[in-house]
N, C-alpha and C positions, 0 to 999 in steps of 0.2 A: 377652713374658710368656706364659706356659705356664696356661691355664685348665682348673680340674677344675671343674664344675659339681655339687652335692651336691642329690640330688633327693629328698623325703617326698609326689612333688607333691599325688598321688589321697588322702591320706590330712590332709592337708592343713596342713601344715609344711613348712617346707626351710630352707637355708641353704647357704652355697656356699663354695670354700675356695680361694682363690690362691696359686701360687709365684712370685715372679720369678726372672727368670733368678741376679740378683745369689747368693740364697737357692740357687737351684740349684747353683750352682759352687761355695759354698761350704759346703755342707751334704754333695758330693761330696769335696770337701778334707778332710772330715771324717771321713770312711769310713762314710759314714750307706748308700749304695750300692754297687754296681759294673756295671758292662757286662754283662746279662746273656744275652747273645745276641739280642735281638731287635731292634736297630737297628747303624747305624755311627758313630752320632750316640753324643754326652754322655747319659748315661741318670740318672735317680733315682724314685725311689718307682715304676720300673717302665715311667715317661714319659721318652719324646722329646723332645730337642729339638726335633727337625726332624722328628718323624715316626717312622713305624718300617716295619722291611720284611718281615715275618711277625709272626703271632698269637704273645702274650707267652706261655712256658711255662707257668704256672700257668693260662694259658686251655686250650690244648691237653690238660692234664693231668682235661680237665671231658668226661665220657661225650657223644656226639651225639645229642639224641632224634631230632631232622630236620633236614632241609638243602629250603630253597622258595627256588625262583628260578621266573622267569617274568616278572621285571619287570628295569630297570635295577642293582637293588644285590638283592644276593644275600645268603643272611642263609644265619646255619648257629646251629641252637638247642640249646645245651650245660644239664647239668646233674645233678646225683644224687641223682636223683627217683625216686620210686614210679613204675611202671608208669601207675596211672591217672591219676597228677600228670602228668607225662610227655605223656598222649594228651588231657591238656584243656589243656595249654601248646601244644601242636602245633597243636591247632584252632584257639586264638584267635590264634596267632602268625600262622598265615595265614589267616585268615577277616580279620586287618588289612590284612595286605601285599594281600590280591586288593584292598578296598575300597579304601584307601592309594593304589594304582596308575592302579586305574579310575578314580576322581573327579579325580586329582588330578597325575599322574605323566604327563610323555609316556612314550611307549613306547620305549628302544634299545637297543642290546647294552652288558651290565653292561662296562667299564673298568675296576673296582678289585675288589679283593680283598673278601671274602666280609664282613661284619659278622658279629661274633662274641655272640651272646645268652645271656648266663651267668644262671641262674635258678638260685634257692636257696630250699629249702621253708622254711629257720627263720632267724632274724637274725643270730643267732650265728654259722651257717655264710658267709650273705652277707659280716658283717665280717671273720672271718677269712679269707675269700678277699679282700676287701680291703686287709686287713694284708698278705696274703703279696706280695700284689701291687704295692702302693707303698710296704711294707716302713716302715711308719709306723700309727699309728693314725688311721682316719677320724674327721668328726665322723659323727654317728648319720644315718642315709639308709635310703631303703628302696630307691634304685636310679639310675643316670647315664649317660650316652652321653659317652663320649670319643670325638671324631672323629679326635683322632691316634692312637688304638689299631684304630678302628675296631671296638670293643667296647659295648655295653647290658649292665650289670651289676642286678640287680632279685631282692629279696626276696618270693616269690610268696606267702608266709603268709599276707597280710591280703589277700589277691584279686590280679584280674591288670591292674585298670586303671594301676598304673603302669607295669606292662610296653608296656601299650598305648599310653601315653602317652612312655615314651621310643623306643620303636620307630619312631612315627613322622618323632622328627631322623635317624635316618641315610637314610630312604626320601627324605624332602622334600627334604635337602640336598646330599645326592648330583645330584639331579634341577636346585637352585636354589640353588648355593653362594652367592647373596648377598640369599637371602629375607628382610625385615628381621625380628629377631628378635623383634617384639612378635606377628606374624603366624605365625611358627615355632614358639614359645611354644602363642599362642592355640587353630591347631589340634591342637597333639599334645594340648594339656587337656581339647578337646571329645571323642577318642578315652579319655581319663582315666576319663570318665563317659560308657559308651557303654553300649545293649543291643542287641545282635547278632539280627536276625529278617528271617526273611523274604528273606536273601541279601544283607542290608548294616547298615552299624552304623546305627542311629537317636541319636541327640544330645540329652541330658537335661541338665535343669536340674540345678546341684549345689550345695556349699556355696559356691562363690568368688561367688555372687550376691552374697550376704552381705559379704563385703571390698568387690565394687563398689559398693553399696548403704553401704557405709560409707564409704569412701573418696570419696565425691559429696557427703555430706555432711559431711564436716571439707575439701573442696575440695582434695583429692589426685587425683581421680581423672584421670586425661589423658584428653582431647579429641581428634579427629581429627589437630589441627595438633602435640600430642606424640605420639601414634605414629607421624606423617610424620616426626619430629626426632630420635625416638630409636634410640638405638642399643644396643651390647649392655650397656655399662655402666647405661647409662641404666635401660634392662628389668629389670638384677640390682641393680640399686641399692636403695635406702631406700623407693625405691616397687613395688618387686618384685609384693606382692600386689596392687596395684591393675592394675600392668600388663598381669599374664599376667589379671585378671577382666575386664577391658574388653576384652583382645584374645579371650579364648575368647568372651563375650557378643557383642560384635560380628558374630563367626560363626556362633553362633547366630541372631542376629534374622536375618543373608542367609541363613541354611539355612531358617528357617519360610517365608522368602518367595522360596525357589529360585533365590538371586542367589550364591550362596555359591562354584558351582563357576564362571562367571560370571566372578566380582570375583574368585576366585585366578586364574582365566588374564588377564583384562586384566595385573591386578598385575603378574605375572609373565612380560607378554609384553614389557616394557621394563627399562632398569637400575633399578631401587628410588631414582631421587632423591626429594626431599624434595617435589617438584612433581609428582611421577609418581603418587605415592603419595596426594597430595590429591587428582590430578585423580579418583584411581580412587574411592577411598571416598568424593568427595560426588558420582559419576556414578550409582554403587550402592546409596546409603542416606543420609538424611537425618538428621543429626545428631540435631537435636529428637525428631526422631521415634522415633530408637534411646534417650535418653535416657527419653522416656514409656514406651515399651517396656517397660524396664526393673522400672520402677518398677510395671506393673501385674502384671505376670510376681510380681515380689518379693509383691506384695498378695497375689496367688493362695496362694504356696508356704507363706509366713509369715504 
């Protein structure tokens, strides 16, 4: 199955939209597509099957403000912007990737091809470059990461925290193609809601409190032992908001208390089983005590 993932995430909506392959092949027989140069593979709405082997024409056809490398994935930041729009996407694009890298990324020589950052000042333009690209109408989004295009697509209008926020799945997962995705999630949200000082991002409280804080009490929220179990359906599923609020909270309460960079490298220093994943988050944080946490945090804000 072929996944586009539909993200409003910083603004605090979303929704998500699948194809299967079945819908694929036949929506091809259809002449809903064609081949258009950017893979060797079966192509529609501008997606791979299997992936693709250069950046899609309508990405290309998008001005360079910058090109930052210095870490493992190399990013090249496209779009047709104002000059000063332009020189304040350029800064936080990389004032991420340096923080992104240091905290969080080993250090090697990039292996794949550049990610491609398409930023658009108005919504209108973001969708019709959407349209032209998967040659269909989207649902409504303000921005997404395709890993088989290798593309971050983000409407900069309403600010740039979801540029920030989708920016950091191709950095993380380039680095940890099998990060479990409550944890993947989690921190690109905390970069969602960040303020930039001092030579690194700081991490603020936002509205997903609110969803966790709700989702606790009608008894949705998951526990340590469903983010060891879950997966990516699971994360996008019917409990979507509670997922991505407990995994960015979680990271927060380790970041007040400097366990955060920590409990990503245990995490990440074995495969992500279901046992790997327990042993780490009750080595790092005590359950009860991230739940009180919570709750007084919430008292303060609201």
């Amino acid at each position: 199955m072929i996944s586009v993932e539909w993200r409003d995430d910083e603004a605090g909506s979303y929704s998500s939209m699948r194809w299967s392959l079945l819908v694929l092949f036949a929506l091809t027989a259809c002449g809903a597509s064609g081949n258009r140069g950017i893979s060797s593979q079966r192509t529609i709405f501008g997606a791979a099957v299997e992936g693709i082997e250069r950046p899609h024409p309508d990405v290309l056809r998008l001005p360079i403000i910058a090109q930052i490398k210095g870490g493992p994935t190399l990013l090249t930041i496209r779009g047709n912007v104002s000059p000063r729009e332009a020189d304040r996407i350029a800064r936080t694009a990389r004032a991420t990737y340096r923080d992104v890298n240091r905290r969080f990324v080993p250090q090697k020589r990039p292996t794949k091809r550049a990610v491609d950052i398409c930023v658009f000042e108005s919504n209108s333009e973001y969708r019709r470059f959407v349209r032209q690209m998967f040659e269909a109408d989207a649902p409504f989004a303000l921005g997404f990461y395709m890993s088989s295009h290798r593309i971050v697509a983000a409407d900069v209008s309403v600010g740039l925290g979801n540029l920030r926020h989708e920016m950091v799945h191709p950095l993380i997962k380039d680095a940890f193609p099998d990060l479990p995705d409550w944890l993947n999630e989690g921190l690109a949200s905390l970069y969602g809601s960040a303020r930039y000082r001092r030579g690194r991002y700081n991490f603020r409280v936002n509205y997903r409190l609110n969803h966790l804080i709700h989702a606790r009490a009608r008894g949705t929220a998951p526990g340590f032992v469903d983010l060891a179990l879950s997966d990516y359906d699971t994360v996008h599923g019917g409990r979507e908001r509670a997922f991505y609020a407990v995994g960015r909270y979680l990271l927060l309460y380790l970041e007040q208390r400097r366990r955060l960079v920590p409990f990503f490298r245990d995490m990440t220093s074995a495969k992500p089983t279901t046992s790997h994943q327990l042993n780490v988050l009750r080595r790092h944080a005590r359950e009860s005590s991230f739940w009180r946490w919570t709750r007084r945090i919430h008292s303060r804000w609201w």
